[in-house]
Every structure is written in structure tokens, then in C-alpha cells.
C-alpha positions as CSV (number, residue, x, y, z in Angstrom):
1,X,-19.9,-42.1,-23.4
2,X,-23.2,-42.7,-25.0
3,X,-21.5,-45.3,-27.5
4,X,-19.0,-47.0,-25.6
5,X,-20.3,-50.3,-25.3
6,X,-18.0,-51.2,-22.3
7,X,-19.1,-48.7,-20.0
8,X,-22.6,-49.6,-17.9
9,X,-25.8,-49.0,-18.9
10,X,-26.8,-46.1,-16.2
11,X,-23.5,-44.6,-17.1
12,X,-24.0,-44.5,-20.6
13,X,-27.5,-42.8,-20.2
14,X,-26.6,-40.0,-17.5
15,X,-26.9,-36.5,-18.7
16,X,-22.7,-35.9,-18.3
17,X,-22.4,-38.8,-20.4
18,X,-24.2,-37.1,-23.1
19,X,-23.5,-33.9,-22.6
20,X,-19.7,-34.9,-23.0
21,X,-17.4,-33.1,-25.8
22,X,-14.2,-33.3,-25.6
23,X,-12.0,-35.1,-22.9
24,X,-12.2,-32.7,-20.3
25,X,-9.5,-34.8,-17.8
26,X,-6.9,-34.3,-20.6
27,X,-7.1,-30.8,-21.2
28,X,-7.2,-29.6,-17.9
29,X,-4.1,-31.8,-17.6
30,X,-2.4,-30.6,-20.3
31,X,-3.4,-26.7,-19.4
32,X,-1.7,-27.0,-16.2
33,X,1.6,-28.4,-17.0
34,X,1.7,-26.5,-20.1
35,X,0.9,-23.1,-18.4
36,X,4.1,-24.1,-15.6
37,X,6.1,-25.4,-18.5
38,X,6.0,-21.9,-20.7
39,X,6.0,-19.9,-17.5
40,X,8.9,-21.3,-16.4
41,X,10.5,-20.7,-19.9
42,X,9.3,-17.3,-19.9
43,X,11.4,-16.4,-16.3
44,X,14.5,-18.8,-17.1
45,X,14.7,-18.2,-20.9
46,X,18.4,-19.5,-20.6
47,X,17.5,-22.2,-18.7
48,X,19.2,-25.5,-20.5
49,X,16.3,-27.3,-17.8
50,X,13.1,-25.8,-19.6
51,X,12.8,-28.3,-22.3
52,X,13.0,-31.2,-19.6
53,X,9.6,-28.9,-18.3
54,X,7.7,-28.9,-21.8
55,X,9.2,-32.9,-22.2
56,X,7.1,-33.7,-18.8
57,X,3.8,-31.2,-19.5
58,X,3.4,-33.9,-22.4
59,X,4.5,-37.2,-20.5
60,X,2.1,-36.1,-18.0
61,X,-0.3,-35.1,-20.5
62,X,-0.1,-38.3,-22.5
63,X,-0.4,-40.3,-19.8
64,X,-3.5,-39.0,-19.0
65,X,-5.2,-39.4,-22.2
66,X,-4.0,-42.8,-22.2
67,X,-5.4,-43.8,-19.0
68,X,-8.8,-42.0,-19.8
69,X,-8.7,-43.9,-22.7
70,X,-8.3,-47.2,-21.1
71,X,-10.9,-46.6,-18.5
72,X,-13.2,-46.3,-21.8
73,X,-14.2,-42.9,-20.5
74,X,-13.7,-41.1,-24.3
75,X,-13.3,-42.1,-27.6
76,X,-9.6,-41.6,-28.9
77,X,-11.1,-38.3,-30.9
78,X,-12.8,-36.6,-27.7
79,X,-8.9,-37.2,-25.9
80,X,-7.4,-36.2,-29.1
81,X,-9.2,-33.1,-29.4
82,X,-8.9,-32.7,-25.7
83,X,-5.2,-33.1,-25.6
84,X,-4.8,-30.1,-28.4
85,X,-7.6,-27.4,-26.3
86,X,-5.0,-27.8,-23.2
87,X,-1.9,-28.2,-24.8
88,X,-3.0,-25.0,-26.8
89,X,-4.4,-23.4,-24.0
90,X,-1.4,-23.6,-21.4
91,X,0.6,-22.1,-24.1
92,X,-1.2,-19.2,-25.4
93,X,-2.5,-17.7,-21.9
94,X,1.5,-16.5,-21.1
95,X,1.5,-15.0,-24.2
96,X,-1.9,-13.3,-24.5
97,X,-0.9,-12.2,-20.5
98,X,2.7,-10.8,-21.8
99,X,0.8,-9.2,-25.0
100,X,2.7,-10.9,-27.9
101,X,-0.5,-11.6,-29.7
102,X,-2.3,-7.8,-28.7
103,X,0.5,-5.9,-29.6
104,X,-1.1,-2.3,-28.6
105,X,0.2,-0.9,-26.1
106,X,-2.2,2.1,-25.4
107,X,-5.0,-1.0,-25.4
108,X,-6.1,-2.2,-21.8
109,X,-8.3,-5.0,-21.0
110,X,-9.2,-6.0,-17.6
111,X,-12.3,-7.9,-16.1
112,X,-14.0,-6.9,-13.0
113,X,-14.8,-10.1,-10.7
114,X,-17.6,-10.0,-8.1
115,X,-17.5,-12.9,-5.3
116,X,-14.9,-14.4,-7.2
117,X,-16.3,-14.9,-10.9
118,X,-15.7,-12.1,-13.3
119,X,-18.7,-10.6,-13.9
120,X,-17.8,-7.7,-16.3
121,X,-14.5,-6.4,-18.2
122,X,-13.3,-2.5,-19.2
123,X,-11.3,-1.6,-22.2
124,X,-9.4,1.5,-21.9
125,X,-7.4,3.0,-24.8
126,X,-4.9,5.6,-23.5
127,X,-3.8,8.9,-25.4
128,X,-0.2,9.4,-24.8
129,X,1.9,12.3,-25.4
130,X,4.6,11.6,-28.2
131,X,7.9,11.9,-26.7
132,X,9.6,15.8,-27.0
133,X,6.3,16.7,-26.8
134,X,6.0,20.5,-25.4
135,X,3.5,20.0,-23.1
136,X,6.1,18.3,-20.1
137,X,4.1,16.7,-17.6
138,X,0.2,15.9,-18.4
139,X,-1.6,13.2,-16.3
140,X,-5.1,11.6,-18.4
141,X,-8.4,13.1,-16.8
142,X,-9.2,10.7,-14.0
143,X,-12.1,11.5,-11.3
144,X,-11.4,11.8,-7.9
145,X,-13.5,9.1,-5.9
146,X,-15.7,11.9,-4.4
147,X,-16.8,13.7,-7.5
148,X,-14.1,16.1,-7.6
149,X,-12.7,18.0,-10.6
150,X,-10.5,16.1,-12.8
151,X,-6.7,16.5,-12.2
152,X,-5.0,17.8,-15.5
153,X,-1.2,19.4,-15.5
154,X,1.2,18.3,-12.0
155,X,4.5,20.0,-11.1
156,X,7.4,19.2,-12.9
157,X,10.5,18.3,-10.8
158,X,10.2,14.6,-10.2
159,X,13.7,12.6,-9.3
160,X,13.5,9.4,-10.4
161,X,16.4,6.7,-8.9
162,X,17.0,3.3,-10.3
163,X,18.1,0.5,-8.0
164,X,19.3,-1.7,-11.1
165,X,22.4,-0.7,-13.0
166,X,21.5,-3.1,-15.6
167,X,21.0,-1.4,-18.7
168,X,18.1,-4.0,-20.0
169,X,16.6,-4.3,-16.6
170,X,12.7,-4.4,-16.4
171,X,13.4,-1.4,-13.2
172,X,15.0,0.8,-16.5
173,X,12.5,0.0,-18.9
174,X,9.7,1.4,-16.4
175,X,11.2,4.5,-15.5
176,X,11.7,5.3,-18.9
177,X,8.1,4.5,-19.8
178,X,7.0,7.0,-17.2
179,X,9.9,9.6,-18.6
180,X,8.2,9.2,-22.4
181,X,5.0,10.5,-20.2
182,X,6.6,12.5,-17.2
183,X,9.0,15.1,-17.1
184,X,11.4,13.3,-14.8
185,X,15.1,13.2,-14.4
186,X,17.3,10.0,-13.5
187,X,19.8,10.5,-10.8
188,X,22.8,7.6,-11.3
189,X,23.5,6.2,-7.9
190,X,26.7,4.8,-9.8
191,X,28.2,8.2,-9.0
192,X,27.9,7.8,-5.3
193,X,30.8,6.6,-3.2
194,X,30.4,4.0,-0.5
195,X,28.9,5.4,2.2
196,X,31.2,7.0,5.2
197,X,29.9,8.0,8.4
198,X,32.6,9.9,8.8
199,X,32.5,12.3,5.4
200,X,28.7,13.0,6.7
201,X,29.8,16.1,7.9
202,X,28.9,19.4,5.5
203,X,32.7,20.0,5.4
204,X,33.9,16.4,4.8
205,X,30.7,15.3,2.4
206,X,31.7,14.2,-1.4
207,X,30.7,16.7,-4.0
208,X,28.3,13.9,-5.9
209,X,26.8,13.3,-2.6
210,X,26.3,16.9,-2.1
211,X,24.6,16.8,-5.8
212,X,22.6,13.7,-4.6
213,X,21.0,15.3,-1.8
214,X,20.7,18.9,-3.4
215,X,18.5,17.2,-6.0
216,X,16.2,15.6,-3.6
217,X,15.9,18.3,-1.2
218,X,14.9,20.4,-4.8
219,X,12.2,17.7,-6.3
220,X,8.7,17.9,-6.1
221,X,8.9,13.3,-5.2
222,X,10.7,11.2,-5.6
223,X,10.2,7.9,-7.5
224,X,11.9,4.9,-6.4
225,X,12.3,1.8,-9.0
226,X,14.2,-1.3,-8.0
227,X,14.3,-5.6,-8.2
228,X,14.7,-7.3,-5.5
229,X,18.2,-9.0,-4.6
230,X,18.7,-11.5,-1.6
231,X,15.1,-10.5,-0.7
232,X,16.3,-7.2,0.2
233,X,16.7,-4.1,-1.6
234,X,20.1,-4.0,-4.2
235,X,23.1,-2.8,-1.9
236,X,23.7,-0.1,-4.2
237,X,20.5,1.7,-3.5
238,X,20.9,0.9,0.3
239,X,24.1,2.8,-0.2
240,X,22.6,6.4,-2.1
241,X,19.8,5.4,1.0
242,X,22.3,5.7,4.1
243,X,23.7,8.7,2.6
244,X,20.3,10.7,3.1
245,X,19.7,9.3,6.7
246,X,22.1,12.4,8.2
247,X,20.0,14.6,6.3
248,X,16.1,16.3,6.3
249,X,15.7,15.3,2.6
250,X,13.9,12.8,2.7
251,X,11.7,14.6,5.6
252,X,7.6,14.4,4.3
253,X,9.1,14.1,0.8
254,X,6.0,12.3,-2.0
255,X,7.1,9.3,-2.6
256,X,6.3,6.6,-5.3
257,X,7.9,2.9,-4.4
258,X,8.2,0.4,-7.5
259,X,9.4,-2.8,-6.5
260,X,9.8,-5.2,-10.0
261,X,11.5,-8.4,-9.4
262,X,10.6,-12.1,-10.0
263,X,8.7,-12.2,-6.2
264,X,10.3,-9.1,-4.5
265,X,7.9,-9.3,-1.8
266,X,10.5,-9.1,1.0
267,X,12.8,-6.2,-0.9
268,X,9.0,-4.1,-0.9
269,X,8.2,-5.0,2.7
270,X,12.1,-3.2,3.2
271,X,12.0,-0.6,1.5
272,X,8.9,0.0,2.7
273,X,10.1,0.3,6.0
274,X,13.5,2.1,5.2
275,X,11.5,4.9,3.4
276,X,9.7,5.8,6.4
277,X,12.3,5.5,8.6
278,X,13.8,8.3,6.8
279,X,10.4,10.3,6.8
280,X,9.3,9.8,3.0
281,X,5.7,10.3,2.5
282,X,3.7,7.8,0.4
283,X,0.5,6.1,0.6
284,X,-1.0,2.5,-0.2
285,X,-1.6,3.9,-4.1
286,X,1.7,5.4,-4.5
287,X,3.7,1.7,-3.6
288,X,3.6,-0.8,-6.6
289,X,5.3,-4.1,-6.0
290,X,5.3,-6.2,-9.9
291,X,5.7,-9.9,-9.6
292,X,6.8,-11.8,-12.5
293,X,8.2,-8.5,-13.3
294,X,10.6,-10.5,-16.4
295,X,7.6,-11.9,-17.7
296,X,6.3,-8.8,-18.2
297,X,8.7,-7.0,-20.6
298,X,8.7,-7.8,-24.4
299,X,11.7,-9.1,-25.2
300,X,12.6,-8.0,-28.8
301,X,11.1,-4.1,-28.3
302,X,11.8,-4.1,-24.5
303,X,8.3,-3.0,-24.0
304,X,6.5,-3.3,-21.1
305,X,3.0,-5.1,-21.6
306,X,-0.2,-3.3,-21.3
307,X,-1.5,-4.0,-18.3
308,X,1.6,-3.5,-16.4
309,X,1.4,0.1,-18.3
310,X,-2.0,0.1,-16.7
311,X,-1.0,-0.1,-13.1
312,X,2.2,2.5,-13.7
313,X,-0.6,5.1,-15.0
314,X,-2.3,4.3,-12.0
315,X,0.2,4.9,-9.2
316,X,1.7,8.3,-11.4
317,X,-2.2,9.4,-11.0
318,X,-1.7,8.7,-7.3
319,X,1.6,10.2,-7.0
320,X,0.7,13.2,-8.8
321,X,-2.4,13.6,-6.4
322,X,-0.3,13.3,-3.3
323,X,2.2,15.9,-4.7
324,X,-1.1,18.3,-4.9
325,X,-1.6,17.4,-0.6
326,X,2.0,18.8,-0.3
């Protein structure tokens, strides 16, 4: 501003006026509807609608530095420049957040934010267990809030129970994460009829149903993993559900609840309160609901992205502590 000749005098010589960069109107501009442009690219990647999205992020954008321009509040190089930090920036923040750029896994940064402003960030690099590994279940030292011993080696007969049948599903890739860590076994709901009040009966109840239950009433917990359909829980895990409501098994059984859907706000706030309705025991740490959950899933490996990894380590440490209060 200190060079434009058009502008005023007082205008010209304020401290923002010479402090001024790059054109900061255009970049925050161009952040924004870049950012919703890629992130709705990144949860529709079939969409035929999301180039229309990055075609108005620089309509929007360009208009912008063209009425910045024309109000003689930059020089065309300050909107230029401007225009290329935003543009840039709405871009690359999805795919620094999915990890396409920090590729290692076992690498965690997060920042810590006091009153609102992050104040402070921790890096955590996690040791996992290669897969086949002998030891079978091993949770990382963490210390108990209190100053208690560190929790090492948990029990090993966890059911785990899938409320997508899809085989690329985000729900799939998570519980096999936790099996490359955990020691847990997959029951396949696919197996189960549709439920029949009236084959509840010991003497009338299907043998995979019998198998179903056995295998609960034997685990240690159970995890639960599912997206969210209708905003309510898939019918086909409502269905291996209603088959355990005749039965104890679910009766002060650990519990660990994964919802992972695009919201799946409402299927969580269900499930929540169909697990104990059927007397499952689980606390606030042992419940995980993932927003965004395809926007969290790599997807040429079909890895999950580190920080998710970082909150599934979390909730196992939690799980595993409340199958120690059993």
C-alpha cells in the first residue's frame, strides 16, 4: 500500500499498510474454498460434481483478487503471490491431515491447545509388534493417571464383530489394524440368519447362532466396529444384536464401540444405547466415534492414517484397562 498512488495519504502511511506482504483477502479466500473443494473430493471421489467444486474455489478465488485489485488495495504481485499461498494451502492441509505426504505410520503428531490456541505439540513414534509375532497380545507402557504401574500383557480372547460386509470398508481396515496388534478373532455376522423370536428357544435356536452366542459368552470383550447407515446402526448388525437380547451374554461384558462413518453421530448415539440395553459394559474411553472416517484411509495401501492409529491405540489401552476391572 505504501506505493499505490491512488490510495490516501493516511492510508498509505498506517503501520498495516506497511507491514503488508502478500494479499491476505485472497489467500484466505482461496484456502477456504480450496480446503471444501478437496474435501469434498476426498469423501465423493466418484463424484462427476467435484470438478464443478475445484471450478468455483478459483471463480470465487479470482474474483477476489480481482476486486482487491481494483480497490487498489495490492499490487498485482502481492494478489498473485497471495492467490498461490491459499490455493496451495487449501490443498495440501487434506493431504498432510490424511498423511500422503508423512507416510509413517508409527509417527504421531498432535498439538496441545490451551484456551483455544495451540500452545505445544507431542511426537510419539510407536513400536509395533510385526505381525505372527509370538508374543499375542502386548499393549505399549502407558501410565495410569494416578501414578500407577504401567499396564504391559492383557488377556487374550477378544471377539471382534464388523458391522460392514464390505470387504474395503474403513470398519475392516480398523479391526484388522487392531488384529496386526491384538490377538482378536472376527466373528462373520453373514452367517447369522434373520432373527426369529420364535427359534429363541435352546431347542429351536440355529446352530450359528448357538456358535454366535457361545463365543461371546467365552470372550474376555467384545469390540464392536461399524458405519453408520440411515443414521442408525447397519441392519445386519441390529440383526446378530437381537439375537443376544434373549440371552445373559452380553450381561457386564467389556465393551469397545467404534463407530466410523462419514458423520455417524446418530448410528453411535444408538448403539450406544442398544449396548446398554443389553447390559454391555463400556466407559467414555472405550467408545470412539471417527468422522470423515473415508477420509481417513489411504487409498492405494488401504492404510489408516496416523492419527486415526493414534486414537485406536488409545481406546485398546482403555479397553484393555477395563478388561483388568472385570
Amino acid at each position: 500500500m505504501v506505493y499505490e498512488s491512488a490510495s490516501p495519504m493516511g492510508t498509505r502511511r498506517s503501520s498495516n499498510s506497511q507491514n503488508s506482504f502478500f494479499a491476505g483477502h485472497v489467500a484466505l479466500v482461496g484456502t477456504s474454498m480450496f480446503f471444501i473443494a478437496q474435501a469434498y473430493a476426498d469423501y465423493h471421489p466418484e463424484s462427476r460434481y467435484k470438478w464443478a467444486f475445484y471450478t468455483g474455489a478459483g471463480v470465487v478465488t479470482g474474483l477476489t483478487a480481482l476486486w482487491r485489485n481494483k480497490a487498489g488495495e495490492h499490487f498485482p504481485s502481492d494478489i498473485a503471490l497471495g492467490s498461490v499461498v491459499g490455493v496451495a494451502s487449501g490443498l495440501l492441509t487434506p493431504m498432510l491431515h490424511r498423511t500422503k505426504i508423512i507416510r509413517n505410520k508409527k509417527l504421531s503428531i498432535l498439538p496441545f491447545t490451551s484456551s483455544g490456541r495451540a500452545s505445544r505439540c507431542s511426537i510419539t513414534c510407536k513400536l509395533h509388534p510385526s505381525p505372527g509375532s509370538p508374543i499375542p497380545f502386548v499393549i505399549r507402557p502407558t501410565p495410569n493417571p494416578g501414578g500407577d504401574r504401567y499396564l504391559h500383557a492383557m488377556p487374550r480372547n477378544i471377539l471382534a464383530i464388523s458391522g460392514s460386509i464390505r470387504k474395503t470398508s474403513v470398519n475392516n481396515a480398523i479391526l484388522n489394524y487392531i488384529h496386526t496388534i491384538h490377538n482378536i478373532h472376527v466373528f462373520d455376522i453373514t452367517t447369522l440368519p434373520y432373527f426369529n423370536p420364535d427359534l429363541t428357544d435352546p431347542e429351536n435356536l440355529p446352530q450359528t447362532v448357538k456358535t454366535f452366542l457361545s463365543q461371546i459368552a467365552a470372550a474376555d470383550g467384545v469390540i464392536l466396529c461399524t458405519p453408520e447407515y440411515v443414521f442408525t446402526i447397519p441392519g445386519i448388525l441390529k440383526n446378530a444384536i437381537e439375537w443376544c437380547v434373549a440371552s445373559t451374554v452380553f450381561q457386564d461384558k467389556p465393551l469397545a464401540m467404534i463407530v466410523a462413518s462419514l458423520s455417524g453421530q446418530k448410528a453411535f448415539e444408538s448403539l450406544d444405547l442398544v449396548m446398554t440395553t443389553v447390559g454391555a459394559r463400556a466407559t467414555e474411553d472405550t467408545k470412539l466415534l471417527l468422522s470423515g472416517a473415508y477420509g481417513k484411509l489411504d487409498k492405494a495401501t488401504h492404510a489408516l492414517d496416523s492419527h486415526t492409529i493414534t486414537l485406536l491405540d488409545q481406546l485398546m489401552n482403555s479397553f484393555l484397562r477395563l478388561l483388568l476391572r472385570r
